[in-house]
MARVEXVO-493170 format. One record per residue: residue number from 1; residue in one letter; x, y, z of N, C-alpha, C, O in turn. Coordinates in steps of 0.2 Angstrom, whole numbers, plus 2048, in hexadecimal, padded with zeros to 3 digits. Layout:
N
<NUM,'a',<X,Y,Z>,<X,Y,Z>,<X,Y,Z>,<X,Y,Z>>
...
This chain:
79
<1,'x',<C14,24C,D1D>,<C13,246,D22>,<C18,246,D27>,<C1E,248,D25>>
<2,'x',<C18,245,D2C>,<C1C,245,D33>,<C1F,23C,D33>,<C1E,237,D31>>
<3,'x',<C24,23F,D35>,<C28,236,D35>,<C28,234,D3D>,<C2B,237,D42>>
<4,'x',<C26,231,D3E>,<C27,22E,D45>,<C2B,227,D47>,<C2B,222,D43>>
<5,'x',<C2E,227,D4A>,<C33,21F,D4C>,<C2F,21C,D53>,<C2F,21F,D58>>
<6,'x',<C2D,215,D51>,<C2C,211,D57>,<C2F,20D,D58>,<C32,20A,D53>>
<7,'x',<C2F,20A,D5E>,<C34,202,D61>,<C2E,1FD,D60>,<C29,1FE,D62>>
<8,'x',<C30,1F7,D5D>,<C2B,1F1,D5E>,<C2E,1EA,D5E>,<C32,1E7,D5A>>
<9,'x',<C2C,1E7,D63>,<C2E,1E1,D66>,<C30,1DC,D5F>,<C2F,1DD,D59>>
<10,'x',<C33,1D9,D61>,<C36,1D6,D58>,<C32,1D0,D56>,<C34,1CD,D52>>
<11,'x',<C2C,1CF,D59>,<C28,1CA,D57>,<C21,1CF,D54>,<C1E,1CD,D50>>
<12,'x',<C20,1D4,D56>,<C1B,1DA,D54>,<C1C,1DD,D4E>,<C17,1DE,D4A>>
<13,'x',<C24,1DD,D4C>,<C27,1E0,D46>,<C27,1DC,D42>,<C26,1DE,D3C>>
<14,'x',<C29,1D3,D43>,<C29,1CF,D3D>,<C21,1CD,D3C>,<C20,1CB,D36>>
<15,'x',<C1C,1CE,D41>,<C15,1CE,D3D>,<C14,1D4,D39>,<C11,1D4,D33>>
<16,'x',<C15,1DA,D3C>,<C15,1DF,D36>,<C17,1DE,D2F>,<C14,1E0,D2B>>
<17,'x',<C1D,1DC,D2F>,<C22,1DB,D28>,<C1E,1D6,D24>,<C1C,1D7,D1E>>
<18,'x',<C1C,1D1,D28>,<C18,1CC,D23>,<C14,1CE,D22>,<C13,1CC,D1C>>
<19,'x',<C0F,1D1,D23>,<C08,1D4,D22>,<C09,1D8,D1D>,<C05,1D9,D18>>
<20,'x',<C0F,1DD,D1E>,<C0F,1E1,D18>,<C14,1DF,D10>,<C16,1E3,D0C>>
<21,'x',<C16,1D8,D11>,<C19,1D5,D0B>,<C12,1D3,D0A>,<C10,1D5,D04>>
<22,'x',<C0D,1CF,D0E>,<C08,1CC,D0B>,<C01,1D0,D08>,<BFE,1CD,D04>>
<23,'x',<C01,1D8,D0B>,<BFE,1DD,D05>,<BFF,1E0,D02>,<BFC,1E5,D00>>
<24,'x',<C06,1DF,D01>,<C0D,1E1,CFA>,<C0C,1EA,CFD>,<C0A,1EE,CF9>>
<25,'x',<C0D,1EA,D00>,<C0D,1F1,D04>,<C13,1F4,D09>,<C16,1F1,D0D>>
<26,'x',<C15,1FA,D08>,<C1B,1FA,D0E>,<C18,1F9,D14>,<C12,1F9,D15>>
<27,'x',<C1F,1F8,D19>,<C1C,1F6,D22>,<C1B,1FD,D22>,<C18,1FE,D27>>
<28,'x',<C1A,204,D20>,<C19,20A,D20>,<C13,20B,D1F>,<C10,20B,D24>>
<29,'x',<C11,20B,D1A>,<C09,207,D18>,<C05,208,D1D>,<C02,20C,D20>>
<30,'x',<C06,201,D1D>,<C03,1FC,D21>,<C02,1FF,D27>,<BFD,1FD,D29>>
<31,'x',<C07,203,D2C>,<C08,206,D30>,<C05,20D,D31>,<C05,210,D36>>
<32,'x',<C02,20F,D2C>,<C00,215,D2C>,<BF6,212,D2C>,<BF2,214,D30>>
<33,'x',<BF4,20D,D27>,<BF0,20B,D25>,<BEB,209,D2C>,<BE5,20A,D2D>>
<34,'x',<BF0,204,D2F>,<BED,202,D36>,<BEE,206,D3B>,<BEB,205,D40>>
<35,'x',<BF1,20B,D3B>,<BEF,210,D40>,<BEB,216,D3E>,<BEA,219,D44>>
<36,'x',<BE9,218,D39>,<BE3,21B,D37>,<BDD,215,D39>,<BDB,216,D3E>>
<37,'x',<BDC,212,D37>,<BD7,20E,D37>,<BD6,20D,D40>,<BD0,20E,D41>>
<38,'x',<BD8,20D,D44>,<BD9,20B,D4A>,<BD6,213,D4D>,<BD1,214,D51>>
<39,'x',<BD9,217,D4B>,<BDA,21E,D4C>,<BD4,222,D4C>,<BD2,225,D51>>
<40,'x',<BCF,222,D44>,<BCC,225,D40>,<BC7,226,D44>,<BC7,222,D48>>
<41,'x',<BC3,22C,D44>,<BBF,22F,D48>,<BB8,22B,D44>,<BB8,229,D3F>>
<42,'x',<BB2,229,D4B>,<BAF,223,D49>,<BA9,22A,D46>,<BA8,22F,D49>>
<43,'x',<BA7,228,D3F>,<B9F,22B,D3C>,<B9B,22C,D3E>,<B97,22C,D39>>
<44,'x',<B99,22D,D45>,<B93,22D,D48>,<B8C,230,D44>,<B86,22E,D47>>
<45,'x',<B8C,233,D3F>,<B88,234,D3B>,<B83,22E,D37>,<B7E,22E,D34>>
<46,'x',<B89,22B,D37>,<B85,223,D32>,<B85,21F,D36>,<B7F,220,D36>>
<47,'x',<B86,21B,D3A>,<B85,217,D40>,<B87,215,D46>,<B8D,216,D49>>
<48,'x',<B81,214,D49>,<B85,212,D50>,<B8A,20B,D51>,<B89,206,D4E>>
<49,'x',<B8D,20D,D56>,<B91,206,D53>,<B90,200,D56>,<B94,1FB,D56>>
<50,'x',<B89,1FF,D5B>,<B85,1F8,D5D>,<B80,1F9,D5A>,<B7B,1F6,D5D>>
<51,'x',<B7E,1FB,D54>,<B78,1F9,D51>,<B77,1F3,D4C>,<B7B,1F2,D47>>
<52,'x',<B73,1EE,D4E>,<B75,1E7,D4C>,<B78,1E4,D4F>,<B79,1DF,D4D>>
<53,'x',<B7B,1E5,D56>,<B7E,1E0,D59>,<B7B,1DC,D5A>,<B7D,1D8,D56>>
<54,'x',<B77,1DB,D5D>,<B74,1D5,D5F>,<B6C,1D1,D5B>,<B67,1CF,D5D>>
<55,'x',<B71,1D3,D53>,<B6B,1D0,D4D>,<B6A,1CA,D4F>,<B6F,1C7,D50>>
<56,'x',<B65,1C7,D4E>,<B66,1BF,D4F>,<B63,1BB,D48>,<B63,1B5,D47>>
<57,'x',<B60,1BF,D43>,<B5F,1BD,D3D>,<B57,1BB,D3B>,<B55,1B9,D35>>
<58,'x',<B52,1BE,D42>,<B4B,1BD,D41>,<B49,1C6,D40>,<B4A,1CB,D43>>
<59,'x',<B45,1C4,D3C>,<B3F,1CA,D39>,<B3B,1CB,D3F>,<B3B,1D0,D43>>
<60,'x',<B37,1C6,D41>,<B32,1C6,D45>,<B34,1C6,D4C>,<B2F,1C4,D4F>>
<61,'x',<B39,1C6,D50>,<B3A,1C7,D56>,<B37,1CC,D5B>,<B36,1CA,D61>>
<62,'x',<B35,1D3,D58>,<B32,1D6,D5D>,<B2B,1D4,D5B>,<B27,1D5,D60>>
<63,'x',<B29,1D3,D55>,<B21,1CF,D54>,<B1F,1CA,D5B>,<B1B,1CB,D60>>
<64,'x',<B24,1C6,D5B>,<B23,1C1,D5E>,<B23,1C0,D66>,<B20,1BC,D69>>
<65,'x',<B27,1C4,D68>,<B2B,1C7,D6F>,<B27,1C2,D74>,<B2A,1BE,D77>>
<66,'x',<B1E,1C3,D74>,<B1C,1C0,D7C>,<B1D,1BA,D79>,<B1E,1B7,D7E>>
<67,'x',<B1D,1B5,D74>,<B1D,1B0,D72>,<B22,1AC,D74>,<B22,1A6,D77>>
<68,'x',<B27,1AF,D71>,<B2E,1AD,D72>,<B30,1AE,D7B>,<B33,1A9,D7D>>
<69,'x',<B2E,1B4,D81>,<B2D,1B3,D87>,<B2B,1AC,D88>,<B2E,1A6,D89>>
<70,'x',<B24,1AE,D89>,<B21,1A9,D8B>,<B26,1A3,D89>,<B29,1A2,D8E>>
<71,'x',<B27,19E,D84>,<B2A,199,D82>,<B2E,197,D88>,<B2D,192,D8B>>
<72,'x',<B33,19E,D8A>,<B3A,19E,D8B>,<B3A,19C,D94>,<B3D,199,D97>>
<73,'x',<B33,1A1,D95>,<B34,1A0,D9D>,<B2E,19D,D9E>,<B2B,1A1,DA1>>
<74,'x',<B2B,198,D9C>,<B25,194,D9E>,<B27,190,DA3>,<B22,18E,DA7>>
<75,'x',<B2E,18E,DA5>,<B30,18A,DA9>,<B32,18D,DAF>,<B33,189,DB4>>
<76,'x',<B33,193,DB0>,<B33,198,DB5>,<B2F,19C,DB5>,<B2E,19F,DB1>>
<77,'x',<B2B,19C,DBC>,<B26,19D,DBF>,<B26,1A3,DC3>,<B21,1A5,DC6>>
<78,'x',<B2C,1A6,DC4>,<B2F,1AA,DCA>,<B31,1B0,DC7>,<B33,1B4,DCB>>
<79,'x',<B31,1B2,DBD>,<B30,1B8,DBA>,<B2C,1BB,DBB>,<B2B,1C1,DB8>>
């Protein structure tokens, strides 16, 4: 494991600290954990990562599509 030293603003350092009292963990830890995480090469094998973005919680949405159209612009005439 390689040691690295960084400088951090003393309000950056005491949220670290506390963070890593509060997951009984060292600030090394923690510091290693959130920067893998941040870091980690994204899975693209298992998902994309907009998939579901914009679930809205209906099944029938593309069933329904010209219905839900119609609805929406009935009042605009000029689509």
């Amino acid at each position: 494991m390689q040691r690295i030293t960084i400088s951090l603003p003393d309000g950056v350092a005491a949220a670290l600290t506390r963070e890593a009292r509060r997951r009984r963990v060292s600030v090394s830890e923690l510091c290693r954990a959130i920067i893998a995480e941040r870091l980690a090469p994204v899975d693209r094998g298992r998902r994309l990562p907009f998939v579901a973005l914009g679930r809205s919680g209906f099944t029938s949405t593309a069933r329904d599509i010209e219905a839900i159209l119609e609805a929406e612009w009935a009042g605009d005439r000029r689509r």
